[in-house]
N, C-alpha and C positions, 0 to 999 in steps of 0.2 A: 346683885349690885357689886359686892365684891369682886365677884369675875369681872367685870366689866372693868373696874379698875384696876386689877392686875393685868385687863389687857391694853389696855391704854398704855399702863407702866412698860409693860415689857416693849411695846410700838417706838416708844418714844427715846428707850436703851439702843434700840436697833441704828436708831435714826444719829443717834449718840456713838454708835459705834463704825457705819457708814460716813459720818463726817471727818471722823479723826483716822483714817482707811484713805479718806480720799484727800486729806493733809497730806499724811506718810506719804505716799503714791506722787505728789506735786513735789515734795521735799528729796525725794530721792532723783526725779526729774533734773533738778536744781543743779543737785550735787556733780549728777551726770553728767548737762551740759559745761559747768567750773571747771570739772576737770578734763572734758573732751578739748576744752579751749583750751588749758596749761598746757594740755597734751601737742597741740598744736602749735600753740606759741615757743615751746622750746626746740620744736622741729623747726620751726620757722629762722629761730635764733642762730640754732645749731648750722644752718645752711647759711645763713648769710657769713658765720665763722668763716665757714669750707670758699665759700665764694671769694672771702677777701684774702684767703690765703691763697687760693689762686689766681688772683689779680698781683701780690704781692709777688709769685713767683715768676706770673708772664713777665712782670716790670721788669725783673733780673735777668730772665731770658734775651729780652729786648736790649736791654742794656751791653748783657757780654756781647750779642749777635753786632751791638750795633760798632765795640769796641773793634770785632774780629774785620769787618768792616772797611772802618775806619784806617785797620795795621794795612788792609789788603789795597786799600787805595793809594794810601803812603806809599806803600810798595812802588805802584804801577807809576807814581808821581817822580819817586827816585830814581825809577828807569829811564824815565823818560829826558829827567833832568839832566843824568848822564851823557846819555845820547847827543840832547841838544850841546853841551861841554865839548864831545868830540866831536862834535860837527862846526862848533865857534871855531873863529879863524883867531879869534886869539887865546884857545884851549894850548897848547902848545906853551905860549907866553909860562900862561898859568902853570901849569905844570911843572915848569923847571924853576920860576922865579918865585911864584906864590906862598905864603904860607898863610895858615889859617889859625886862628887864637881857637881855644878852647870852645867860645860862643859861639863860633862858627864867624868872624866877622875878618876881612879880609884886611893883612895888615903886611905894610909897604917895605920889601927887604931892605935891609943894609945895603950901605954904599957898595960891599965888596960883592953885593952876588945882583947887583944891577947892572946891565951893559955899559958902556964907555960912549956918554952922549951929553948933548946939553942940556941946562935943565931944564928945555921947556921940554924936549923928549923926555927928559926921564919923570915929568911932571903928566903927560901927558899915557907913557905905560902904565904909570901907578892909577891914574882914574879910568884906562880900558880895563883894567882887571880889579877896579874897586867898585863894584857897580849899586854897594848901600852907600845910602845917602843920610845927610841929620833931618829928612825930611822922612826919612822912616822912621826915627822916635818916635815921632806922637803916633805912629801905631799898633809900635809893640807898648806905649802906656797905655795907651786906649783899650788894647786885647789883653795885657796884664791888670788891667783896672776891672774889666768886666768879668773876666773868670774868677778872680779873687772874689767878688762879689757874689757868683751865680755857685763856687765850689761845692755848696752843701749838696747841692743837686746831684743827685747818680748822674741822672739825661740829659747834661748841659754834654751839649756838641759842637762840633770842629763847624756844621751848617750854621747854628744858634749863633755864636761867635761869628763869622762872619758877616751876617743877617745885622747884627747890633753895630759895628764898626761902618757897614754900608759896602763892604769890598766882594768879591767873590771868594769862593772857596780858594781858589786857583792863587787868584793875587793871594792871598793871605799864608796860603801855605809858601809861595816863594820868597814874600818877605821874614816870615818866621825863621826859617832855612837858612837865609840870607844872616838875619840879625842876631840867630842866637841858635844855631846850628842843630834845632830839632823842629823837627813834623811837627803840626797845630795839636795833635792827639798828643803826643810826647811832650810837648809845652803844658799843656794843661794840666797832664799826670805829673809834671815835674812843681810845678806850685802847688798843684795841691801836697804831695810828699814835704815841699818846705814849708808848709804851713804845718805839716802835721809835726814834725820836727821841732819847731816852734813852737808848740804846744806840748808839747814829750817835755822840753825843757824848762818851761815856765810854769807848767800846771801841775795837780795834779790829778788832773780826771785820767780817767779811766785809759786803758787804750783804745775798747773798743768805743767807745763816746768821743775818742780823736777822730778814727777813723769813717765815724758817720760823720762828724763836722767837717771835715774834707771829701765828702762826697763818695767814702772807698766806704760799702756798709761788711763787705763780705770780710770777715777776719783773715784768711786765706789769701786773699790777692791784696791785702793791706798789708801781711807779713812780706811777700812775696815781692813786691813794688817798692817797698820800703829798703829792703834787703840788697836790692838791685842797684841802688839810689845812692845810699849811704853806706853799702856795706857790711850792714846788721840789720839781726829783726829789733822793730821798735822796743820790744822791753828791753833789751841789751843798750840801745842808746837810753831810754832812760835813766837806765842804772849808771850809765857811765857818765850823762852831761845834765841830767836835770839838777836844777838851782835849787830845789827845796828836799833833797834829800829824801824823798817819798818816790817809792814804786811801786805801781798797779798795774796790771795784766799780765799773762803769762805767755805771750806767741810775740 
């Protein structure tokens, strides 16, 4: 009888000892899968980093690409503008009589270097070689109005701008030229530099916090642009004309 019962006893250890066997066994399972997932979830994380930093760099890419672009069509625009100049029958005129103001805006010489006529002639050389009108205002407000607005953007373009005004590229770039004596790319680049300017002097963020609110994110061609513009890199006009007597950044 005793045997019997120690074998029972011992049947029933076994049984005791195969369940908490095949715990452990489901428990380490557990663990496995938790961390095959973490495992995976930070790879996952990790890649989408890599991903966005390479999105972030095409953007940049795109952007200088679309700048160099932009210079190269300018170009081909000012060639041509020329061209057409020497081939007007009243280029000639312009040249010996014309001068040009700063904005590039055609402005009617003095009595002494005008020909000897009446005044409906000399009324009438002054508007063949003045060929902006007040009927181009509203659309260098209109194209000053929307780029001020769009500047945060790196990818606001000379197309975009046009697109919003309703003009073609073409009209807009001869009225730009015409009214204020820079390419729609160099218009843009020139407000956003006075906005940033503007903000060198009244604030006092940061510089490179100017230069992404003006749409310039790279520090380097914000120095650079800036430099060209005004003369000095931005910290140097800080120091010299900000109103609240604080300076931040160093380029």
């Amino acid at each position: 009888m005793e045997i019997l019962i120690g074998m029972i006893g011992a049947i029933g250890r076994m049984d005791l000892l195969e369940g908490s066997g095949l715990l452990l066994l489901m428990g380490g399972l557990l663990l496995g899968m938790v961390a095959l997932l973490a495992i995976l979830w930070f790879r996952a994380r990790y890649r989408l980093q890599e991903m966005h930093a390479d999105l972030r760099n095409l953007q940049q890419q795109v952007v200088a690409l679309s700048e160099q672009l932009c210079e190269a069509e300018q170009q081909r625009f000012r060639e041509l503008q020329q061209w057409m100049e020497r081939r007007s029958p009243v280029s000639s005129l312009s040249a010996d009589s014309d001068e040009v103001s700063p904005l590039g805006k055609v402005t009617v010489p003095q009595s002494d270097d005008v020909p000897a006529g009446t005044p409906s002639e000399t009324v009438e050389a002054a508007e063949a070689v003045a060929p902006v009108s007040s009927a181009d205002e509203p659309l260098l407000a209109a194209a000053k109005g929307y780029i001020e607005e769009q500047m945060a953007r790196p990818d606001l373009s000379v197309e975009e701008v046009s697109k919003a005004l309703g003009v073609s590229r073409v009209h807009l770039y001869k009225k730009l030229v015409l009214l204020t004596g820079l390419a729609p790319l160099e218009y843009i680049r020139h407000l956003r530099l006075q906005r940033a300017a503007e903000l060198l002097r009244s604030t006092a963020l940061p510089i490179g916090e100017i230069g992404n609110q003006v749409g310039i994110q790279s520090p380097k061609k914000f120095s650079h642009y800036f430099k060209k513009e005004f003369g000095m890199v931005p910290s140097t006009y800080q120091r010299t004309f900000s109103s609240i007597g604080r300076f931040t950044g160093d380029y």
